[in-house]
TORZARO-815992 format. One record per residue (C-alpha): residue in three letters; x, y, z; residue number from 0. Coordinates in steps of 0.05 Angstrom, whole numbers, plus 5000, padded with zeros to 4 digits. Each point is the difference from the previous one (the first is absolute). Example, Ala and Ser with C-alpha at 12.3 -4.5 7.8 and 13.67 -1.06 7.14 Angstrom:
<nodes>
<node aa="ALA" X="5246" Y="4910" Z="5156" i="0"/>
<node aa="SER" X="5027" Y="5069" Z="4987" i="1"/>
</nodes>
This chain:
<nodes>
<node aa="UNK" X="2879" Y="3502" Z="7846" i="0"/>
<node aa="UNK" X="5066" Y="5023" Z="4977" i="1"/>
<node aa="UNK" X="4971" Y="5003" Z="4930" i="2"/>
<node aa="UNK" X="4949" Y="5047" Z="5021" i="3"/>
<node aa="UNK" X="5035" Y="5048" Z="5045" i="4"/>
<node aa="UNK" X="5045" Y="5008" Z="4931" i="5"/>
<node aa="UNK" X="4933" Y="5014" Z="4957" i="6"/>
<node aa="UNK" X="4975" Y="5043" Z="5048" i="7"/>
<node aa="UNK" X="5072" Y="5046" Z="5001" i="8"/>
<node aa="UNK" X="5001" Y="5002" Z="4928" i="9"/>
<node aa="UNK" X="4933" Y="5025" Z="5000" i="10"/>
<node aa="UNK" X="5022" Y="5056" Z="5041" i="11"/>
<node aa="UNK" X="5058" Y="5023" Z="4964" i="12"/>
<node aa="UNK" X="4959" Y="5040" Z="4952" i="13"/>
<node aa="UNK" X="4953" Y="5021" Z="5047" i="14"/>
<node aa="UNK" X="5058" Y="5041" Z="5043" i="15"/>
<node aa="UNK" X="5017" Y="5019" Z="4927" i="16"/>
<node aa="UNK" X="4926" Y="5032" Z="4984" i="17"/>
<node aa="UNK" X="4995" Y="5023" Z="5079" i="18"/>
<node aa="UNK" X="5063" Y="5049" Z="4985" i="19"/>
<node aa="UNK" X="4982" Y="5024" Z="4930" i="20"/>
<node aa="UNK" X="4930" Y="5030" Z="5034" i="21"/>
<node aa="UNK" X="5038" Y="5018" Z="5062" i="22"/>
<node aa="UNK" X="5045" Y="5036" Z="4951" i="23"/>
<node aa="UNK" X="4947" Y="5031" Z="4951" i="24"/>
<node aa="UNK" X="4946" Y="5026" Z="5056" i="25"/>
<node aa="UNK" X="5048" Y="5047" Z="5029" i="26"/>
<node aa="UNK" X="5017" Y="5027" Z="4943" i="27"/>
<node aa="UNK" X="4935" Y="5009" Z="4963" i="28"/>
<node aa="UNK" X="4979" Y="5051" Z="5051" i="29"/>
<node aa="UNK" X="5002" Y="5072" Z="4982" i="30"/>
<node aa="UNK" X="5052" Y="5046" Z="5042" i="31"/>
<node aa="UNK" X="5079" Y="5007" Z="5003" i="32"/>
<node aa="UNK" X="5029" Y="4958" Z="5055" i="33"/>
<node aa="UNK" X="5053" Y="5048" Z="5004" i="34"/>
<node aa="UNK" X="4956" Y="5053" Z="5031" i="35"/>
<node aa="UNK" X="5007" Y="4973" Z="5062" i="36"/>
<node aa="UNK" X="5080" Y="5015" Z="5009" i="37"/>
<node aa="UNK" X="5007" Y="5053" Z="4950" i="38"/>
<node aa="UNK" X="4995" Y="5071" Z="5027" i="39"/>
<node aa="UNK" X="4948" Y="5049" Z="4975" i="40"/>
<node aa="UNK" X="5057" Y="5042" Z="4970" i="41"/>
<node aa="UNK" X="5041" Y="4944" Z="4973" i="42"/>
<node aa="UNK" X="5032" Y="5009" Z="4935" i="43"/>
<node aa="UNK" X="4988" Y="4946" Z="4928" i="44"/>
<node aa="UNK" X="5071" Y="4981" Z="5003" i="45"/>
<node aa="UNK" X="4987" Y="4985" Z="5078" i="46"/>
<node aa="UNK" X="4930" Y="4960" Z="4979" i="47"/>
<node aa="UNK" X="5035" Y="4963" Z="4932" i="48"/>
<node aa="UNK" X="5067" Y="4984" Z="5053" i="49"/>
<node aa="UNK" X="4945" Y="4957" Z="5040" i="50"/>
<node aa="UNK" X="4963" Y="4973" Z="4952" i="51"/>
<node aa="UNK" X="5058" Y="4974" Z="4968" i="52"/>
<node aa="UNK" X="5032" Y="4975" Z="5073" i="53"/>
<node aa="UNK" X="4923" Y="4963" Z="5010" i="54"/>
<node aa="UNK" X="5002" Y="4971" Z="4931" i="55"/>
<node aa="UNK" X="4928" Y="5038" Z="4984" i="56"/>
<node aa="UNK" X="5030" Y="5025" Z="4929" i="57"/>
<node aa="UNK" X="5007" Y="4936" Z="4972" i="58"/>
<node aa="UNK" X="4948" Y="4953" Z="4961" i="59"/>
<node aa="UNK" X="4946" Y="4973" Z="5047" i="60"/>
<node aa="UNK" X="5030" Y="4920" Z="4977" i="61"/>
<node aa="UNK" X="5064" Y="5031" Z="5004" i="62"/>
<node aa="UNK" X="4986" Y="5014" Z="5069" i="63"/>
<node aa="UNK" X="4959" Y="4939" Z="5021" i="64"/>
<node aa="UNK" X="5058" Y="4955" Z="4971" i="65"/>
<node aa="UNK" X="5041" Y="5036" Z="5049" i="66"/>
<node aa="UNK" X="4960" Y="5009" Z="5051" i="67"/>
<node aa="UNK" X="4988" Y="4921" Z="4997" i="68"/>
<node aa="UNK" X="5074" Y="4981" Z="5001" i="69"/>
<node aa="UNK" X="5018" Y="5039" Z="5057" i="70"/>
<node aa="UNK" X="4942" Y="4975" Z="5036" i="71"/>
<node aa="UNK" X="5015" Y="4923" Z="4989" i="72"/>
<node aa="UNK" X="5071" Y="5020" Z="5031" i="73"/>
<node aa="UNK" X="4968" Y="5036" Z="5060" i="74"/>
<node aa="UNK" X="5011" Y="5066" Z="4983" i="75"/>
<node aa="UNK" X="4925" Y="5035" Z="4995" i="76"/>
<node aa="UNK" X="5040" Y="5079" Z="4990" i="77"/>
<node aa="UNK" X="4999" Y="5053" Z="5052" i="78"/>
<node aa="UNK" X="4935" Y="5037" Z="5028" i="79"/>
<node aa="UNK" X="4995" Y="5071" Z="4965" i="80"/>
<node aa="UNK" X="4969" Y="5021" Z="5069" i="81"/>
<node aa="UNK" X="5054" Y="4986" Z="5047" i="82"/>
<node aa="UNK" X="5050" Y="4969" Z="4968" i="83"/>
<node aa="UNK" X="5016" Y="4942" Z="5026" i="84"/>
<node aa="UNK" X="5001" Y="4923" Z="4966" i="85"/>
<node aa="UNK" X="4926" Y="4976" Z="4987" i="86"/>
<node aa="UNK" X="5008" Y="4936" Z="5014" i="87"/>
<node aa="UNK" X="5024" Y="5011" Z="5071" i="88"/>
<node aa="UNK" X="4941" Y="5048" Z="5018" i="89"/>
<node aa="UNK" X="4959" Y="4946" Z="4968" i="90"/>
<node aa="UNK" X="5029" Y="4934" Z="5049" i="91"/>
<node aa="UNK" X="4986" Y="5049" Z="5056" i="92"/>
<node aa="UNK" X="4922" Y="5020" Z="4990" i="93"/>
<node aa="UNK" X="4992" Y="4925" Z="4968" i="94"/>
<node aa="UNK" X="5026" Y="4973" Z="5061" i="95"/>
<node aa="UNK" X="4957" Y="5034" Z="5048" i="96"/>
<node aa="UNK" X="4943" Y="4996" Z="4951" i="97"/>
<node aa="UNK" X="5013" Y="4910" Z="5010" i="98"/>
<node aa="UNK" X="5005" Y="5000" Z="5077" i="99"/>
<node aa="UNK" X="4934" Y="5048" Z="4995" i="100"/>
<node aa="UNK" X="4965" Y="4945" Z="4951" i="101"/>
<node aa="UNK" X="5031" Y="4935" Z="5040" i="102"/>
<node aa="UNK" X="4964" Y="5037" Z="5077" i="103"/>
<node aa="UNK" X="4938" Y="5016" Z="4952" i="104"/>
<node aa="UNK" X="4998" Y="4928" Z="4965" i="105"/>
<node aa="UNK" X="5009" Y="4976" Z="5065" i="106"/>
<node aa="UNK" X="4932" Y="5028" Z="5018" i="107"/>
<node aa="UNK" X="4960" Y="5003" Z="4945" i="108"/>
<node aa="UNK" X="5015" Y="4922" Z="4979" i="109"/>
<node aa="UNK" X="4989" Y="4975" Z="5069" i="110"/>
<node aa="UNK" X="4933" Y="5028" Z="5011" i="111"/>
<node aa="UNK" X="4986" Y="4996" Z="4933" i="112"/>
<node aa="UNK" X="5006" Y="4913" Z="5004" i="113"/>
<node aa="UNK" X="4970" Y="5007" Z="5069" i="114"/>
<node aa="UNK" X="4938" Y="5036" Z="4973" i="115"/>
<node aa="UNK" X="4988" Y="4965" Z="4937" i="116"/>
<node aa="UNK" X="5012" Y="4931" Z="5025" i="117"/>
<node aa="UNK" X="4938" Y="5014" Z="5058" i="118"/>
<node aa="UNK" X="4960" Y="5041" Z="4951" i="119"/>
<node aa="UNK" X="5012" Y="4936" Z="4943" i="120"/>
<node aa="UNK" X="4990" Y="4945" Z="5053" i="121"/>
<node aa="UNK" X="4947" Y="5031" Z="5039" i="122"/>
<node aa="UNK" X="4963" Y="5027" Z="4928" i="123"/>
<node aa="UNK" X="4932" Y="5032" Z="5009" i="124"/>
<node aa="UNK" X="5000" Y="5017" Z="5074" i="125"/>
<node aa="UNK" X="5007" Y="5053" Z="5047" i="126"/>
<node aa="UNK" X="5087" Y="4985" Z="5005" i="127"/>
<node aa="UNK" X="4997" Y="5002" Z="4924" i="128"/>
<node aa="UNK" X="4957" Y="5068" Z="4996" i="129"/>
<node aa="UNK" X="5045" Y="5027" Z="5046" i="130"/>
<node aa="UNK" X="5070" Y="4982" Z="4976" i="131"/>
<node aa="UNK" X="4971" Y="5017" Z="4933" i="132"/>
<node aa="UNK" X="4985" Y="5070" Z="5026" i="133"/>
<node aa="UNK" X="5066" Y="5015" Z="5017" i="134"/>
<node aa="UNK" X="5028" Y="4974" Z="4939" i="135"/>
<node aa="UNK" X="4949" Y="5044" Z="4962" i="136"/>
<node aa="UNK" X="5022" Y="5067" Z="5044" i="137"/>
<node aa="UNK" X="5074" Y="4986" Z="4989" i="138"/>
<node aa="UNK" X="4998" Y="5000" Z="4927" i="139"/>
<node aa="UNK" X="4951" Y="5057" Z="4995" i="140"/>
<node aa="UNK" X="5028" Y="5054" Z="5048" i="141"/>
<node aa="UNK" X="5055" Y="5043" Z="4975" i="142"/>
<node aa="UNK" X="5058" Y="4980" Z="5030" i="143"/>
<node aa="UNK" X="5034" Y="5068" Z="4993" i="144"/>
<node aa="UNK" X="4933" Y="5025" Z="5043" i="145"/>
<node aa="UNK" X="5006" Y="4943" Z="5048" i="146"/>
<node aa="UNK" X="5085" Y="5017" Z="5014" i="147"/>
<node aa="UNK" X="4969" Y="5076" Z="5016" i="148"/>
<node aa="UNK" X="4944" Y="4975" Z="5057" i="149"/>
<node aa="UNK" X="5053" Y="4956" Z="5025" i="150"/>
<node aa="UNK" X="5053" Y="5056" Z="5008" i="151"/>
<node aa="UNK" X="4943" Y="5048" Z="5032" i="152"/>
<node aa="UNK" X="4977" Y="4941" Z="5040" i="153"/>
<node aa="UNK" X="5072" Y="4968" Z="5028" i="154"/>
<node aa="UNK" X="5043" Y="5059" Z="4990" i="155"/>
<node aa="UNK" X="4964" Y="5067" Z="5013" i="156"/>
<node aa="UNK" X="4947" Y="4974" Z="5039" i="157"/>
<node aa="UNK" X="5032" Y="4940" Z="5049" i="158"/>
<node aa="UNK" X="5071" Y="5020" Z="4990" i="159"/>
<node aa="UNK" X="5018" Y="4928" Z="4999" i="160"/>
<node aa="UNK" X="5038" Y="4990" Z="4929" i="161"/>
<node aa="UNK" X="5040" Y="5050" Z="4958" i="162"/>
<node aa="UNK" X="4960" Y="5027" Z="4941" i="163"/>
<node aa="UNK" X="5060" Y="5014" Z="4941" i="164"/>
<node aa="UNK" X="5076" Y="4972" Z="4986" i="165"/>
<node aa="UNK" X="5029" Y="4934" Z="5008" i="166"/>
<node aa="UNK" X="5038" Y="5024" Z="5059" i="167"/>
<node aa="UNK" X="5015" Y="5040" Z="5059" i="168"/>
<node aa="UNK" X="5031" Y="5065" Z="4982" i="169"/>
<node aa="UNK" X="4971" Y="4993" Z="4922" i="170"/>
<node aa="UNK" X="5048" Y="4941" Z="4994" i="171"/>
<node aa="UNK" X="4994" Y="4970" Z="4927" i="172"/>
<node aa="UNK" X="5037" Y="4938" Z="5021" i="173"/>
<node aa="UNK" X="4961" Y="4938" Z="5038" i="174"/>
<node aa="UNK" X="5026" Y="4960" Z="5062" i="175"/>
<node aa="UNK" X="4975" Y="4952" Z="5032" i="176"/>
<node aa="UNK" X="4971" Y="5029" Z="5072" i="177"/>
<node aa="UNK" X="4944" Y="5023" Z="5031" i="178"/>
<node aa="UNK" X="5009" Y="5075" Z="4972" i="179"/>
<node aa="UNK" X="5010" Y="4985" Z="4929" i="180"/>
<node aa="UNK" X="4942" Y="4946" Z="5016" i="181"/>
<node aa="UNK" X="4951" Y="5049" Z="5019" i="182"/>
<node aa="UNK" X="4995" Y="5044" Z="4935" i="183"/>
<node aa="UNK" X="4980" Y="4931" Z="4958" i="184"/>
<node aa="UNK" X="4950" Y="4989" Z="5042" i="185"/>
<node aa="UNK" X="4942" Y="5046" Z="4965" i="186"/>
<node aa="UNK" X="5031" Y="4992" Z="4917" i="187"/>
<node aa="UNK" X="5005" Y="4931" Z="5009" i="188"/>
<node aa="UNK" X="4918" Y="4988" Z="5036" i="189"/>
<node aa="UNK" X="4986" Y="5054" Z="4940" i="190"/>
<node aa="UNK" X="5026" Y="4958" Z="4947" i="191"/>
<node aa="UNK" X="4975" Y="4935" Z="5019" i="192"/>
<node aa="UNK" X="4933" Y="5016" Z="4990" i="193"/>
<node aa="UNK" X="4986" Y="4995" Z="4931" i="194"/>
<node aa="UNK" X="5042" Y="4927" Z="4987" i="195"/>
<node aa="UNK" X="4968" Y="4982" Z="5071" i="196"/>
<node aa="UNK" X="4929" Y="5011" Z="4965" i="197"/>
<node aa="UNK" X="5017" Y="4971" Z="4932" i="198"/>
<node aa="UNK" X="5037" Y="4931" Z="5032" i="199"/>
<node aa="UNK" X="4938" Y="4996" Z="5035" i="200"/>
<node aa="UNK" X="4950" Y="5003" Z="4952" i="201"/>
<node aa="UNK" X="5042" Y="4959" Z="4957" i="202"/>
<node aa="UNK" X="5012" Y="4942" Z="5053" i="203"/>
<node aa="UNK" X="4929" Y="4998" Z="5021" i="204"/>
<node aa="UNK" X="4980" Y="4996" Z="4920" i="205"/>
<node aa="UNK" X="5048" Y="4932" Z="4991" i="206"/>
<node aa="UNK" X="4981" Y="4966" Z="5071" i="207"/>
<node aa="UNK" X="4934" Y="5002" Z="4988" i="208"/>
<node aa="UNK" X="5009" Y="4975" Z="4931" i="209"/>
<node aa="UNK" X="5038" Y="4944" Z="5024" i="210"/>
<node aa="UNK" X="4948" Y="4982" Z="5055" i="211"/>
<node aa="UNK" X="4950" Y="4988" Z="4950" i="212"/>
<node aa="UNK" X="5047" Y="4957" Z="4959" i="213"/>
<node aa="UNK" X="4991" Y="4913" Z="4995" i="214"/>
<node aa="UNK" X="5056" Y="4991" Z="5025" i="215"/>
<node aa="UNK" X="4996" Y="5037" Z="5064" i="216"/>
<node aa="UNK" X="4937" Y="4958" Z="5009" i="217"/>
<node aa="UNK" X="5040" Y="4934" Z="4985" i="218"/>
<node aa="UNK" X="5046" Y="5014" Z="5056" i="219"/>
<node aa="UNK" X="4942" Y="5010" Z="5052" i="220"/>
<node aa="UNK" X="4972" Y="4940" Z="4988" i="221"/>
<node aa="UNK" X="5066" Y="4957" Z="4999" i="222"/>
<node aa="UNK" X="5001" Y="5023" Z="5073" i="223"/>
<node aa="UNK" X="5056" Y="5057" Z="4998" i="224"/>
<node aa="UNK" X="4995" Y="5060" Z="5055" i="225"/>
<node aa="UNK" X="4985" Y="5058" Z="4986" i="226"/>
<node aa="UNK" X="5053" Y="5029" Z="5014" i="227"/>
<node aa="UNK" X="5048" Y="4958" Z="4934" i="228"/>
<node aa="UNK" X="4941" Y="5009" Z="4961" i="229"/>
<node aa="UNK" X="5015" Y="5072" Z="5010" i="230"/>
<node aa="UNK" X="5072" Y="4994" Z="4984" i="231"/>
<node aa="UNK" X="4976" Y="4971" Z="4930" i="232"/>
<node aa="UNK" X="4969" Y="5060" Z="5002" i="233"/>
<node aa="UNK" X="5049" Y="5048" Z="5006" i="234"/>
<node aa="UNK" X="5047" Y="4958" Z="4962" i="235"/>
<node aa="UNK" X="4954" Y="5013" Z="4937" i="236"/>
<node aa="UNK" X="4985" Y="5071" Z="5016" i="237"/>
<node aa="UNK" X="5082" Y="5008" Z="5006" i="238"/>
<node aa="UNK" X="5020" Y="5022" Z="4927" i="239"/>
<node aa="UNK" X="4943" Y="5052" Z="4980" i="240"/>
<node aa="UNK" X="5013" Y="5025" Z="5074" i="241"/>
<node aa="UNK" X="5069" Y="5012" Z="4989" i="242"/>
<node aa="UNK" X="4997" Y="5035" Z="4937" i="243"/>
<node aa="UNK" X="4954" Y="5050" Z="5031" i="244"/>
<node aa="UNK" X="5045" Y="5013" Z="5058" i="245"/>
<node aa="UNK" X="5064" Y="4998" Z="4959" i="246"/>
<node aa="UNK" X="4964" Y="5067" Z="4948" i="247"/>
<node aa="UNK" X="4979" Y="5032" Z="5070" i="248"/>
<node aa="UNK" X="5072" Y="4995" Z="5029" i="249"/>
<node aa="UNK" X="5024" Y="5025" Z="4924" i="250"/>
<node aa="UNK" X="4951" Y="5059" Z="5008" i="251"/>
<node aa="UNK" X="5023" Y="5017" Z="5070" i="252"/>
<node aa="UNK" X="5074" Y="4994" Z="4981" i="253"/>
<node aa="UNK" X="4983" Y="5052" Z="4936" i="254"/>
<node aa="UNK" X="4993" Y="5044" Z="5057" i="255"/>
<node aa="UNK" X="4926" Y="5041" Z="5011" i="256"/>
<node aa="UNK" X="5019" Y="5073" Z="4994" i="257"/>
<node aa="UNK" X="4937" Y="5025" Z="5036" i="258"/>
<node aa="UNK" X="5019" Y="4958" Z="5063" i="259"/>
<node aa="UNK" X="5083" Y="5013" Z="4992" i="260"/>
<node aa="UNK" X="4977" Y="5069" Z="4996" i="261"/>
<node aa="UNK" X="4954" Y="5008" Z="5051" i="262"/>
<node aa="UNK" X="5041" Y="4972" Z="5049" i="263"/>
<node aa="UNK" X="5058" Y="5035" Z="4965" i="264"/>
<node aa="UNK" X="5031" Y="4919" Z="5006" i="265"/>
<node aa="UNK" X="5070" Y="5012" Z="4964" i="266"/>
<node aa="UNK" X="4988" Y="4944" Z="4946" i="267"/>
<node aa="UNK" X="4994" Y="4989" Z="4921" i="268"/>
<node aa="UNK" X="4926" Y="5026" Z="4996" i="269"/>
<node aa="UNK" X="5032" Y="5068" Z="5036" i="270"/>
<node aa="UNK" X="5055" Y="4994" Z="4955" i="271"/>
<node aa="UNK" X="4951" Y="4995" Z="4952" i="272"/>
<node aa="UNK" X="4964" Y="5063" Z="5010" i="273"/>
<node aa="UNK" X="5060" Y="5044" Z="5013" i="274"/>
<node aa="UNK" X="5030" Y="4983" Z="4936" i="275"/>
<node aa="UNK" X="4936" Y="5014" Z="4956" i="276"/>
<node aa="UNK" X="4985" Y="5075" Z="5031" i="277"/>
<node aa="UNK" X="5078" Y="5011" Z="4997" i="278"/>
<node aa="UNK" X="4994" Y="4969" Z="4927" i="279"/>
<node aa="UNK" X="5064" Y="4955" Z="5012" i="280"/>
<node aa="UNK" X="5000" Y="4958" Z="4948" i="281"/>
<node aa="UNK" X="5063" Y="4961" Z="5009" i="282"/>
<node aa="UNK" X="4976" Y="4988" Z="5071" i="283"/>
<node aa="UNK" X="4927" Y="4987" Z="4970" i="284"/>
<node aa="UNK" X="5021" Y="4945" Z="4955" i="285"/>
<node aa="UNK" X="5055" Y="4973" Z="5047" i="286"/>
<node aa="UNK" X="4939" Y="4996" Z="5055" i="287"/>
<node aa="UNK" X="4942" Y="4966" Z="4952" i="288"/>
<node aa="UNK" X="5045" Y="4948" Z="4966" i="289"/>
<node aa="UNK" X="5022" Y="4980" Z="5066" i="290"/>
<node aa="UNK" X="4933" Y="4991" Z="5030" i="291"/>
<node aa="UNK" X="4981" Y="4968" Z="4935" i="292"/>
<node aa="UNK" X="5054" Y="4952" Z="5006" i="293"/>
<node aa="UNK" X="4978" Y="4982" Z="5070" i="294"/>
<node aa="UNK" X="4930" Y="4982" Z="4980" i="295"/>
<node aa="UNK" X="5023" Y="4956" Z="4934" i="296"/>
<node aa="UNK" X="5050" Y="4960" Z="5048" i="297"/>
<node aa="UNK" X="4949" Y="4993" Z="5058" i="298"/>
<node aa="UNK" X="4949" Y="4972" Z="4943" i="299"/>
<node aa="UNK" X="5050" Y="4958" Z="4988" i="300"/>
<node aa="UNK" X="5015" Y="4967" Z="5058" i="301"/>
<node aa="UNK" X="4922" Y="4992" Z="5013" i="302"/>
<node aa="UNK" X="4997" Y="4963" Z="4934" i="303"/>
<node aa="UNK" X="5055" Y="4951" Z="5021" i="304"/>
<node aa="UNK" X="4968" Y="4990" Z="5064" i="305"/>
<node aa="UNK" X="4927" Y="4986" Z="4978" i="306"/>
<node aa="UNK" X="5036" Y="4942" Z="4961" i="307"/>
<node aa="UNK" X="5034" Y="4979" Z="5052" i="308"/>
<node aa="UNK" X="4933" Y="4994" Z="5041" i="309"/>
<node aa="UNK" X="4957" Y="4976" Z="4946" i="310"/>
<node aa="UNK" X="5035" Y="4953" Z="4941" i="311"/>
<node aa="UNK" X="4942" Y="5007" Z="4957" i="312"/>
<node aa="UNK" X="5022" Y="5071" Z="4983" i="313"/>
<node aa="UNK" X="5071" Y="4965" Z="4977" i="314"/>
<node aa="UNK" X="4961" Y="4956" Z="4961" i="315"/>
<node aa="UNK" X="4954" Y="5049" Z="4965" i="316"/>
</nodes>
């Protein structure tokens, strides 16, 4: 095991290599000046070559990545052209409130999503299976950005029962654990669990039904075994694939969706996200993607290590 957790880290080492070179290049391939943003309309060359030379933006683009890189791997992701202030610090902030968003969401999503697809896989071809398949079907097929607006007009304008923006009372951008803070994840998170809740169950139904079928399923009925271990062969089997499809859900929900962070105007990454690109920040651009980059190559990570702690044929393979 040790052997392959050590593989499996190499293996990512250029990975988080490749992840920052396009994190790097794509935000600088794009037409425009990032300086616009903080330079006056009247501002002077000297004034526009002082901050290009402060940012670094006058030197070779490998030049810049090799420095850009270095101060990165020693935490320091530059200062945002916008407001000044340390990147990585406004990063930690949206990113945090972006993860308790996915964990509530994940929460959710995954536990309907096993619900669904183990009744729809174990009850295949009937009415329960129609039904949960339905739902699974209309969750991955309605926008969720459309979905987070009904829900606000339903629960907020409507009913009056749950705050429609923020993360807080009073536009708080910081989270606490109470009722008040509580009540504005409410509607992102529901929002957000919709599309993994959909996919988990599709994919869950798709591998207990496959295992059903299986000899061996059939061998355990007839040595006598209730239904109810047979099932826990069941899931045991269906444990691995199931896993990886939950672990690149909860990677795409900690990415951060900009449509829901921004209709909900939810103070994390994907907001961060979308406020940088309009204000053409690109030390807070890059700071923001590599991060959430990051995220996603660890979490895919961890998911491989724990599929092979599940299942040792994987180690084996």
């Amino acid at each position: 095991m040790f052997t392959y957790i050590a593989r499996r880290i190499v293996y990512v080492i250029p990975i988080v290599i490749s992840v920052a070179l396009v994190c790097f290049l794509l935000v600088h391939i794009t037409p425009g000046d990032p300086l616009v943003a903080v330079l006056p309309a009247d501002a002077s060359q000297e004034l526009a070559q002082q901050l290009r030379t402060a940012y670094g933006f006058d030197r070779p683009l490998p030049v810049q990545f090799g420095l850009w890189l270095w101060r990165a791997v020693h935490g320091d992701l530059g200062s945002s052209i916008a407001t000044g202030r340390p990147v990585l610090s406004e990063v930690m902030r949206a990113v945090g409130n972006t993860v308790t968003l996915a964990i509530f969401a994940a929460m959710i999503g995954f536990t309907l999503g096993l619900l669904f697809g183990l009744i729809a896989g174990y009850f295949r071809d009937s009415w329960i299976d129609k039904l949960a398949t339905s739902f699974a079907i209309a969750g991955v097929s309605v926008p969720h950005y459309w979905l987070g607006m009904v829900l606000v007009i339903i629960f907020s304008v409507q009913l009056n029962w749950l705050p429609a923006v923020g993360a807080g009372p009073g536009g708080s951008g910081a989270w606490a654990w109470d009722w008040d803070h509580f009540r504005y994840l409410i509607l992102p998170a529901v929002t957000s669990s919709v599309i993994p809740m959909g996919i988990v169950t599709r994919t869950v139904r798709a591998l207990t039904g496959d295992i059903l079928s299986q000899d061996f399923v059939e061998a355990l009925r007839a040595k006598g075994l209730r239904e109810t271990n047979v099932f826990r062969h069941v899931i045991k089997n269906a444990a691995p694939t199931a896993l990886a499809v939950m672990g690149l859900q909860l990677g795409y929900m900690l990415g951060g969706s900009i449509l829901i962070e921004t209709v909900f105007s939810w103070p994390g990454s994907g907001l961060l996200l979308n406020s940088a690109i309009f204000q053409r920040d690109l030390p807070l651009l890059q700071g923001t993607i590599l991060v959430l980059a990051l995220f996603f190559v660890l979490l895919n990570l961890l998911v491989d290590i724990a599929q092979a702690a599940i299942d040792p044929r994987i180690k084996r393979g």
